[in-house]
C-alpha positions in Angstrom: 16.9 81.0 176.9 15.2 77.7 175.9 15.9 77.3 171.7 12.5 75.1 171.8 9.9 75.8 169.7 6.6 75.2 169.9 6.1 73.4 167.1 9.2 70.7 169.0 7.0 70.7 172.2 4.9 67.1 172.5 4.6 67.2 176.3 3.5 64.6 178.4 0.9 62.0 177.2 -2.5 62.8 178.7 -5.3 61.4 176.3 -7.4 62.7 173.8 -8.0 66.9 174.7 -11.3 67.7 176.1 -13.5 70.4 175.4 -12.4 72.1 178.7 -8.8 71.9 176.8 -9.4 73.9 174.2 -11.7 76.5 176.3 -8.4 76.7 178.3 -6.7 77.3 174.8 -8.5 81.0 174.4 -7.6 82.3 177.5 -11.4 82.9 179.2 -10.1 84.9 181.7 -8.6 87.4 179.2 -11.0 87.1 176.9 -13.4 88.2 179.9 -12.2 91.8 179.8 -11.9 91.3 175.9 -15.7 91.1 176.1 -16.3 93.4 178.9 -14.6 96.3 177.7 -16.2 95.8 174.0 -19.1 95.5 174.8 -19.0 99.0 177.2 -17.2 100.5 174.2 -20.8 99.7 172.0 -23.4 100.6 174.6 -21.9 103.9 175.3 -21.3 104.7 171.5 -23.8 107.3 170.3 -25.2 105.2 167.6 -27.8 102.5 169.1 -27.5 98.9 167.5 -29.9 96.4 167.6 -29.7 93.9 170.5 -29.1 90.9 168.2 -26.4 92.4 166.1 -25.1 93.8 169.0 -24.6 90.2 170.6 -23.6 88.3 168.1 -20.7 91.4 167.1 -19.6 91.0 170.7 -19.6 87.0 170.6 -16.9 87.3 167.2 -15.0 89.8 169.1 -14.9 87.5 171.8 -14.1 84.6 168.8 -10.9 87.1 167.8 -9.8 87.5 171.4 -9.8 83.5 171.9 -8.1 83.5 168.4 -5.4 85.8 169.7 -4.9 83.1 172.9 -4.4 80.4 170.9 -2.0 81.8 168.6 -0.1 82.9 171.6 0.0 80.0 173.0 1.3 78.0 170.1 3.8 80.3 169.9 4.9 80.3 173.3 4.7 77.1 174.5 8.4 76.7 175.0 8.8 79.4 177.9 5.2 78.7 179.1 6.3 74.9 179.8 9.5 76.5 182.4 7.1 79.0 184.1 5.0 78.2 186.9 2.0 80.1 186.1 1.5 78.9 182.5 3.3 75.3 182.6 -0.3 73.7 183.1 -1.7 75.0 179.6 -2.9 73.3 177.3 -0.1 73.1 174.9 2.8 72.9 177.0 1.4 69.8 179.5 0.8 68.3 176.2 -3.3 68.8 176.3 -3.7 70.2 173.4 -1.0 69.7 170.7 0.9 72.9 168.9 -0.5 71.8 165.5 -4.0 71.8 166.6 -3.4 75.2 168.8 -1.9 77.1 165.4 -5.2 75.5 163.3 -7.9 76.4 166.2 -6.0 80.1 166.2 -6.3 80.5 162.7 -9.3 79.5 161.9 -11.2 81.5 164.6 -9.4 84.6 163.6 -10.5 84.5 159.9 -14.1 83.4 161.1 -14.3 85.9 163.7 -13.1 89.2 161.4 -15.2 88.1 158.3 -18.3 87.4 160.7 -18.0 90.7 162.3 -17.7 92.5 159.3 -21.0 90.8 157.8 -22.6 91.2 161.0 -21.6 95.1 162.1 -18.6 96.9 159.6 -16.0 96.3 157.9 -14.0 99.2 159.5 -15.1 97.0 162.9 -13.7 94.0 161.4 -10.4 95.7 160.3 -9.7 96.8 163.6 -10.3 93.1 165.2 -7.8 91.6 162.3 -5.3 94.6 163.1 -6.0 93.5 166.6 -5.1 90.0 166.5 -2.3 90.5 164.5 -0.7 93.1 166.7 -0.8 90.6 169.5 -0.2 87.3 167.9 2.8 88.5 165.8 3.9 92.4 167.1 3.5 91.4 170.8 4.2 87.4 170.9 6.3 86.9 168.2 8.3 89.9 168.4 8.5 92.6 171.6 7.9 89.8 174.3 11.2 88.2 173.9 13.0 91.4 172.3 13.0 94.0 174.8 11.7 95.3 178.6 8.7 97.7 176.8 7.5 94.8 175.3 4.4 95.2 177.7 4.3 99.0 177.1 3.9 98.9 173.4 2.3 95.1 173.8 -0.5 96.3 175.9 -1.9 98.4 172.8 -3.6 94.7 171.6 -5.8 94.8 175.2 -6.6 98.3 174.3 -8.4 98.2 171.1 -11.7 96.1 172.1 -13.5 98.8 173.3 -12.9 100.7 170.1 -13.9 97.8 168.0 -17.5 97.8 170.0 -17.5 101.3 169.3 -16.6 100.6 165.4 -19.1 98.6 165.7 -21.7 100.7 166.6 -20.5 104.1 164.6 -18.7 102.9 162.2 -15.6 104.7 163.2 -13.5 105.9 165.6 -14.0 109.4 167.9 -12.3 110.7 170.6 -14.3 109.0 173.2 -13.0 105.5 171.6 -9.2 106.8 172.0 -9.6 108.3 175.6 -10.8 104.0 176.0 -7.9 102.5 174.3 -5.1 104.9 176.0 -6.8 104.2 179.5 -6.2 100.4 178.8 -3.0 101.6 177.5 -1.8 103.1 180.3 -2.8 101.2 182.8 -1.5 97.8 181.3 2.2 98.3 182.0 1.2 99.1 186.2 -1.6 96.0 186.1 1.4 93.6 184.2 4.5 94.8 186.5 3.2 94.5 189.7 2.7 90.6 188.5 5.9 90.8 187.6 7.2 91.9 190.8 5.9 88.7 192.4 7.0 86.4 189.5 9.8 87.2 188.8 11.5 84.2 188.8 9.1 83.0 186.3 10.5 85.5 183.7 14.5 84.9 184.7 14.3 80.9 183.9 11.7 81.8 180.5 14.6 84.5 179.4 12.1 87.2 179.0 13.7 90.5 179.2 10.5 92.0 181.7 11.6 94.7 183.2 11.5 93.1 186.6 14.7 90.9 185.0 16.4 93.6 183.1 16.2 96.4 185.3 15.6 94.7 188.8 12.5 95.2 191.4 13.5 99.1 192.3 13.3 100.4 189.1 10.0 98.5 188.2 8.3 99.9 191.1 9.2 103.1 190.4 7.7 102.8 186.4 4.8 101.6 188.4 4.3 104.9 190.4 5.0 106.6 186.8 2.8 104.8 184.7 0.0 105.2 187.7 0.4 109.1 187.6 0.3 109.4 184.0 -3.1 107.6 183.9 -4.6 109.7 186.4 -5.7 112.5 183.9 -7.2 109.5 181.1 -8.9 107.9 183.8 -10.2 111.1 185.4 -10.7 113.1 182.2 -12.8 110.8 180.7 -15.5 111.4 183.3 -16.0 115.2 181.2 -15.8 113.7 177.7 -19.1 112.7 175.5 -19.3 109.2 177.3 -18.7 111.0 181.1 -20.9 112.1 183.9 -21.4 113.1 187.3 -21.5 109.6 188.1 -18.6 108.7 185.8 -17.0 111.3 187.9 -17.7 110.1 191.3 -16.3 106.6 190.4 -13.2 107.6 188.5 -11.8 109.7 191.2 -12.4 107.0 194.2 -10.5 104.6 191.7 -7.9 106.4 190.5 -6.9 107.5 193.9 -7.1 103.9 195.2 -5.0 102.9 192.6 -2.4 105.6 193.2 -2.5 104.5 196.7 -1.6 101.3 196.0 1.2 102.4 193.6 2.9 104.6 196.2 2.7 101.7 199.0 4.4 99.5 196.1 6.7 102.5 195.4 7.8 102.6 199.1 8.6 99.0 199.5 12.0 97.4 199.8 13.0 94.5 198.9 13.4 92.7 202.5 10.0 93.9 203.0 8.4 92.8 199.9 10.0 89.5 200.5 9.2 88.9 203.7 5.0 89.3 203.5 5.5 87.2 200.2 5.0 90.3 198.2 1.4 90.6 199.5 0.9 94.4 198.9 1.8 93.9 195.0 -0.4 90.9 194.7 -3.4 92.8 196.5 -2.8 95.7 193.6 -2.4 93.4 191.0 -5.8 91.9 191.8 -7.6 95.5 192.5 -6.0 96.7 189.1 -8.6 94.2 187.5 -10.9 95.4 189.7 -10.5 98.9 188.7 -10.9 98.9 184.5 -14.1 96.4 185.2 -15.7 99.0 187.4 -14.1 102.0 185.4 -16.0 100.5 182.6 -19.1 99.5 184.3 -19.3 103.1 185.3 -19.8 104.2 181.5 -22.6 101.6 181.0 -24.3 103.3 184.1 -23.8 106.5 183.0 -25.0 105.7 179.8 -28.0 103.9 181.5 -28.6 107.2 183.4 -28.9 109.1 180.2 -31.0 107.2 178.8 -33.2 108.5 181.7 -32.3 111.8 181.2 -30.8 111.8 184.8 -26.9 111.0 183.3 -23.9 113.6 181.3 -23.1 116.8 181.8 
């Protein structure tokens, strides 16, 4: 692997960065779910906030996800300049320079957990900074280039924004909030694998041990089908806890068994196969594995809608 630092990385010459650049620099696209999943963890708490302190708590949530972006992507510029699917960054094509990547990162992350914790809590805030730092140093720094679970344990940073929304509302954390974080848990290392499977390459000439490079395709696939099964009872169960419904219900099960379908027709490829479609069936899951914690979590928000009306829960 590369011995290249960011901080050693000018890139190429391309003019003063743009406002674009540094959008680029938080990762929107993360930060999307970031938001999404947040902001279902505070509508569905059992504590109402009001609307304004409700956006702007989900607006410095988003702030500390964007942090956690940049931070990552100071870090990592090195291998993010050999891989195809992150080369065109902003810090590695030279866009945005590491210097002003580590500043915008730390800056937005002290910003983002003081403002929360005016705005909501302080437990709410705690929980962002805990956040950030889990993936900026835990995840980036340490477990992405140390070992083959560095998704598995990684993935716990995607997991916590829907029990910061909830800290934000209550104050705390219940057992609602942790059936949220371990259904992102669980269903990162499937979601990140079966990108894995079709980038493979990507990892091999970065030197990150993925388990796609350490272990080889066959054995991914299979943690795939594992991880899948093991999130069936979160993803189902949490249709009968406090945030849960019929409705809840009715979605979870069409999801999860999609998304065991899709595991088991990944689990059942060979190689040759795989290969010769361009790896279509693991790009179709990798895209319907977004699709499934957006409507997972747009499910609670309805179901929480249909209480409201007294037509939702058990």
């Amino acid at each position: 692997m590369t011995d290249i630092r960011a901080s050693d990385i000018n890139g190429p010459e391309t003019g003063e960065a743009g406002f674009g650049d540094y959008v680029a620099l938080l990762k929107p696209r993360v930060m999307s779910l970031v938001v999404f999943t947040a902001l279902a963890g505070l509508i569905v708490a059992p504590v109402s906030v009001h609307p304004f302190i409700g956006m702007i708590s989900i607006l410095f949530i988003a702030l500390g996800g964007g942090a956690s972006g940049a931070l990552n992507m100071w870090y990592d510029a090195d291998i993010d300049a050999v891989m195809r699917r992150t080369r065109s960054r902003p810090v590695p094509s030279g866009k945005v320079s590491a210097g002003d990547a580590l500043a915008v990162g730390l800056a937005l992350s002290g910003i983002s957990v003081v403002m929360l914790g005016l705005a909501a809590n302080w437990f709410a805030a705690g929980l962002l900074a805990f956040t950030i730092f889990f993936y900026a140093v835990v995840y980036t720094v340490w477990l992405k280039r140390a070992t083959p679970q560095n998704i598995v344990i990684g993935g716990a940073a995607g997991a916590f924004p829907p029990m910061i929304g909830w800290a934000c509302a209550t104050g705390g954390v219940s057992v609602e909030s942790v059936m949220m974080f371990l259904l992102i848990f669980m269903w990162t290392p499937p979601h990140f694998w079966a990108l894995a499977l079709f980038m493979k390459s990507d990892y091999e000439d970065a030197g990150v041990p993925m388990l796609t490079v350490t272990h080889g395709r066959t054995v991914t696939r299979n943690h795939i089908l594992g991880y899948t099964i093991a999130l069936l009872p979160i993803g189902v169960g949490i249709a009968f806890s406090g945030i849960g419904g019929p409705f809840t219900l009715a979605v979870s099960l069409i999801l999860n068994a999609m998304f065991l379908l899709g595991a088991v027709r990944i689990w059942q490829r060979a190689e040759p196969e795989a290969v010769a479609d361009n790896y279509a069936v693991e790009r179709r899951f990798f895209r319907f594995s977004l699709a499934y914690l957006f409507l997972l979590f747009g499910a609670f928000i309805v179901e929480s809608a249909l209480k409201s009306f007294g037509l939702g829960g058990w």
